[in-house]
Legacy VTK file of the C-alpha trace (Angstrom):
# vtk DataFile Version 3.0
C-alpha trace
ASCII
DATASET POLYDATA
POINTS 250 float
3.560 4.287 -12.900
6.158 6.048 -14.950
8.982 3.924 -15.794
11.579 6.034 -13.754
9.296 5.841 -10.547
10.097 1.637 -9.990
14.010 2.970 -10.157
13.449 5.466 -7.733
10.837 2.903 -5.728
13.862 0.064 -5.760
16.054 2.484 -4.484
15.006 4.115 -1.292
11.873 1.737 -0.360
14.209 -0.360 2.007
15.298 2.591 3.791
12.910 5.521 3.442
11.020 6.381 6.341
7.250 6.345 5.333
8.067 2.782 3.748
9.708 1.529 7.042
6.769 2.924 9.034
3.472 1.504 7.001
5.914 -2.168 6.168
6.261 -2.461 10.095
2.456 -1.584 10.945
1.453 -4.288 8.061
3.787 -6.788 9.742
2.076 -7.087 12.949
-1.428 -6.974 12.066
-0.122 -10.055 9.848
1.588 -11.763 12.585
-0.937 -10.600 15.937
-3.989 -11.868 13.110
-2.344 -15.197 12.149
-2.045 -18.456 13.652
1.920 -19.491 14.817
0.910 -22.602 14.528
0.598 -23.646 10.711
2.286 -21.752 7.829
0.062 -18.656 6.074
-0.394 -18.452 2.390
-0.068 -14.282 1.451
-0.731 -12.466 -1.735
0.816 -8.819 -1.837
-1.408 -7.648 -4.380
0.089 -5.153 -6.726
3.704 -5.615 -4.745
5.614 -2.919 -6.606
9.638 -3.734 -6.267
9.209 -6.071 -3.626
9.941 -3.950 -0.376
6.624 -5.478 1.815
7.483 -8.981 0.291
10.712 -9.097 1.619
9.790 -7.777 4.680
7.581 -10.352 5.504
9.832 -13.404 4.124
12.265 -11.692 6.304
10.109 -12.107 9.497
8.428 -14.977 8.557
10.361 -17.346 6.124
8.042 -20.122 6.619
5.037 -18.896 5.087
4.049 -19.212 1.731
4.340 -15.660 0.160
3.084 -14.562 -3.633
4.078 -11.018 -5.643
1.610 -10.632 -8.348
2.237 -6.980 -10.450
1.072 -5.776 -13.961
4.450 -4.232 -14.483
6.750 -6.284 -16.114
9.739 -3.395 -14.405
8.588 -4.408 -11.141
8.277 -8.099 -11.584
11.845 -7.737 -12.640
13.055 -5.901 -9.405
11.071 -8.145 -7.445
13.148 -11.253 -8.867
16.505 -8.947 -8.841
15.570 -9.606 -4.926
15.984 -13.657 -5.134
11.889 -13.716 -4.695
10.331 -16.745 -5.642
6.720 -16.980 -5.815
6.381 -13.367 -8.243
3.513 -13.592 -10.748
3.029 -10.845 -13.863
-0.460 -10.155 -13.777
-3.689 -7.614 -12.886
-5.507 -7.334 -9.685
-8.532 -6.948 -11.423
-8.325 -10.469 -12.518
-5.715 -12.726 -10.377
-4.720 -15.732 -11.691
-5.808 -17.573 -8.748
-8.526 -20.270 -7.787
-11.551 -19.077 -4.808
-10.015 -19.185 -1.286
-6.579 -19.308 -2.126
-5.144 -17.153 0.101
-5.025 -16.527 3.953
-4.255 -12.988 3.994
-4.094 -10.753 1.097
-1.907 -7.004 1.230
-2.569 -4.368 -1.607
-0.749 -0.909 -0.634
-1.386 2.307 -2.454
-2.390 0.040 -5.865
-6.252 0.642 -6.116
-5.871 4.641 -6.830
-3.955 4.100 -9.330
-5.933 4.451 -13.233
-5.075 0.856 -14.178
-6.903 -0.754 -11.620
-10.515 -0.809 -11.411
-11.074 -0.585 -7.864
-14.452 -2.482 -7.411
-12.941 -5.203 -9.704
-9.867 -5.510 -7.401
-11.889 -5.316 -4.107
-13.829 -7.982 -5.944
-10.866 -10.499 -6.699
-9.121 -10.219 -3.132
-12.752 -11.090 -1.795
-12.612 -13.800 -4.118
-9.113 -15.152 -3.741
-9.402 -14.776 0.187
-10.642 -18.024 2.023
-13.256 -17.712 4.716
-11.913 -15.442 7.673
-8.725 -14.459 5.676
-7.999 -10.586 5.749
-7.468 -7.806 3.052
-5.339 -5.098 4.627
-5.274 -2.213 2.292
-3.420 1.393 2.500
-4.494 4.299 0.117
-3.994 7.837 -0.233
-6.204 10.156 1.560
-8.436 13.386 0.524
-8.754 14.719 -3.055
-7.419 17.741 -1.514
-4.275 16.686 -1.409
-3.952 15.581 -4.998
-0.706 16.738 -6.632
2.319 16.382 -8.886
3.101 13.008 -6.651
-0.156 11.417 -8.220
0.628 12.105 -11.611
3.702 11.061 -11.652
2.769 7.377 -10.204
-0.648 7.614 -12.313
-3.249 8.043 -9.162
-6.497 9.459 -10.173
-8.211 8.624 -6.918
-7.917 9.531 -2.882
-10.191 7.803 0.118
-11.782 8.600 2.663
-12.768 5.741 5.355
-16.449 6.516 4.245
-15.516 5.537 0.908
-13.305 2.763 1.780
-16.610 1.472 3.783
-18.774 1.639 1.190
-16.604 0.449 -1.521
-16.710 -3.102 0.562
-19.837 -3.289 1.639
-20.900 -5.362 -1.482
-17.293 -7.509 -1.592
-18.680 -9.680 1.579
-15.467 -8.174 3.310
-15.999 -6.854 6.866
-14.123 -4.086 7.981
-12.657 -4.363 10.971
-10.283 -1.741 11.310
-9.819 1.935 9.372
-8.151 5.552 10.277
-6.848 8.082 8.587
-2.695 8.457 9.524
0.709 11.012 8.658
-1.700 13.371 10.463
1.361 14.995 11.549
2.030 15.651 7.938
-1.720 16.502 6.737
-1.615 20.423 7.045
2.177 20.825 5.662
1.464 18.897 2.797
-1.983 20.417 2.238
-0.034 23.770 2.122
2.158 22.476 -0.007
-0.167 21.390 -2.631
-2.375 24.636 -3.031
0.784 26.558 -3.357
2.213 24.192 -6.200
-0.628 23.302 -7.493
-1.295 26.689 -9.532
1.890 26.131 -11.105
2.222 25.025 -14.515
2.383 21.601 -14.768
5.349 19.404 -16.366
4.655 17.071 -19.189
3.419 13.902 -17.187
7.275 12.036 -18.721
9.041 14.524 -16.659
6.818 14.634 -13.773
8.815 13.135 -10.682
7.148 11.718 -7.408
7.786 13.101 -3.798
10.418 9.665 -3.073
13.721 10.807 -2.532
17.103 9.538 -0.443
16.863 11.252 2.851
19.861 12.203 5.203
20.052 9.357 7.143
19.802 11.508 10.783
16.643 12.972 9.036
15.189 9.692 7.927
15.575 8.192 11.544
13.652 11.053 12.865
11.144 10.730 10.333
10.796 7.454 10.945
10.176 7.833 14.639
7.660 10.387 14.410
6.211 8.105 11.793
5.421 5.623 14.413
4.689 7.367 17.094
1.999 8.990 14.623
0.588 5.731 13.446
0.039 4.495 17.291
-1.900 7.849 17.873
-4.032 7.635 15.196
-4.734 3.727 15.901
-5.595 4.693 18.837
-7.573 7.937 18.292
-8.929 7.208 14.997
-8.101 11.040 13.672
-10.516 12.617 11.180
-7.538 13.660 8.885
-3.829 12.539 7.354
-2.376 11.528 4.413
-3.641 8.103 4.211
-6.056 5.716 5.238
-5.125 2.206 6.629
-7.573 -0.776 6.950
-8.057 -4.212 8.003
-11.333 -6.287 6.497
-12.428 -9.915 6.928
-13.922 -12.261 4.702
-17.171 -13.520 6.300
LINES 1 251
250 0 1 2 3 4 5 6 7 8 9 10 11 12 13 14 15 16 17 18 19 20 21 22 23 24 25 26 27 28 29 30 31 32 33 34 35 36 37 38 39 40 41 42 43 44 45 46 47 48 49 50 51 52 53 54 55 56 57 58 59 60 61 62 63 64 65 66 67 68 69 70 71 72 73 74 75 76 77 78 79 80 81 82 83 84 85 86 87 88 89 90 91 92 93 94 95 96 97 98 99 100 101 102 103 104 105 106 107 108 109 110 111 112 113 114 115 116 117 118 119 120 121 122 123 124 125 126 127 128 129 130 131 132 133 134 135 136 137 138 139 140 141 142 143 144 145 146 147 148 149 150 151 152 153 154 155 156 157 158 159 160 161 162 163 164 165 166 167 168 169 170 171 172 173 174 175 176 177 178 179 180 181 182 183 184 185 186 187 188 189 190 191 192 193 194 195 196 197 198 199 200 201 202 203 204 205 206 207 208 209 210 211 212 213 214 215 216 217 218 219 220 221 222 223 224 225 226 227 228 229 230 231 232 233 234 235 236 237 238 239 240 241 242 243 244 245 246 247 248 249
């Protein structure tokens, strides 16, 4: 990502609606997927500034939790946070043994034109012990491409066929995947066909769609948010602005 993006990430990721919606989501299928009964070992896999991390040593202080990021500007926020375990390093080849992980999270990181994705898929597979889970968000539809991509260096969106396919040959089962923000699909579909004719800005100057939010308008966000996520769960919609999964190592 552009260096000003992990600034603007730091900033409003504790706070900022579609952060406080996915973290929460992520949380329980952690907790409702993982024995109470002896600690879990968890890799956030391309952890940004830290916001999932220290939501999770937040709810569960007792497990063993591990940052690793290529970005030497997010390892650094990450540590500004007082967390431990943060590792500089690539997803497509983590500096971990086999099966060293119970559970491993990667949001939004294999889109972006650093990562290989099948590499990556490959080394959470790898790093996963038996029965341990890969929970993954990504950006949805091509369509929907836009200024917010460039500026954060995504070259790729997903569908859940493609999500589907692209583990099929990782040895990861997928247990769970749906599209959600379908509340925000057709705005921001609008949105980008209007803009996109536009001339673009030089990708330096190019700024993402993260920005601080009135706080009365981040609350509602937030709500309908959630109540979007459980809908979508629950109805598996064909369309939104992301797709959310849940695989298993078998």
């Amino acid at each position: 990502m552009l260096r000003h993006e992990y600034d603007t990430m730091r900033q409003v990721e504790d706070t900022y609606w579609w952060y406080q919606v996915l973290h929460r989501e992520v949380v329980k299928d952690v907790v409702s997927r993982c024995s109470p009964a002896r600690p879990c070992r968890l890799l956030d896999a391309g952890c940004g500034t830290g916001g999932m991390l220290h939501t999770l040593r937040e709810i569960r202080p007792d497990w063993q939790i591990t940052g690793l990021d290529f970005s030497s500007a997010a390892v650094e926020c990450c540590q500004q946070r007082g967390l431990p375990e943060i590792i500089r390093g690539s997803v497509d080849e983590m500096p971990f043994p086999n099966a060293s992980f119970d559970i491993v999270v990667s949001l939004d990181v294999l889109y972006h034109r650093q990562v290989s994705q099948n590499r990556a898929l490959s080394e959470a597979a790898r790093v996963l012990k038996p029965g341990g889970l890969l929970i993954l968000n990504l950006p949805a539809f091509d369509v929907l491409r836009g200024r917010h991509d460039v500026a954060v260096h995504g070259t790729r969106r997903y569908t859940v066929k493609e999500i589907r396919e692209l583990l099929g040959p990782t040895g990861l089962k997928l247990e769970t995947a749906f599209c959600w923000n379908a509340w925000l699909f057709l705005p921001l579909l609008v949105w980008r066909l209007l803009t996109r004719p536009l001339k673009p800005a030089r990708e330096g100057e190019t700024k993402s769609d993260l920005s601080t939010l009135p706080p009365k308008i981040n609350a509602l966000l937030t709500t309908i948010g959630r109540l979007d996520f459980m809908v979508c769960r629950l109805l598996r919609l064909p369309f939104g602005t992301s797709v959310y999964c849940v695989g298993r190592k078998v």
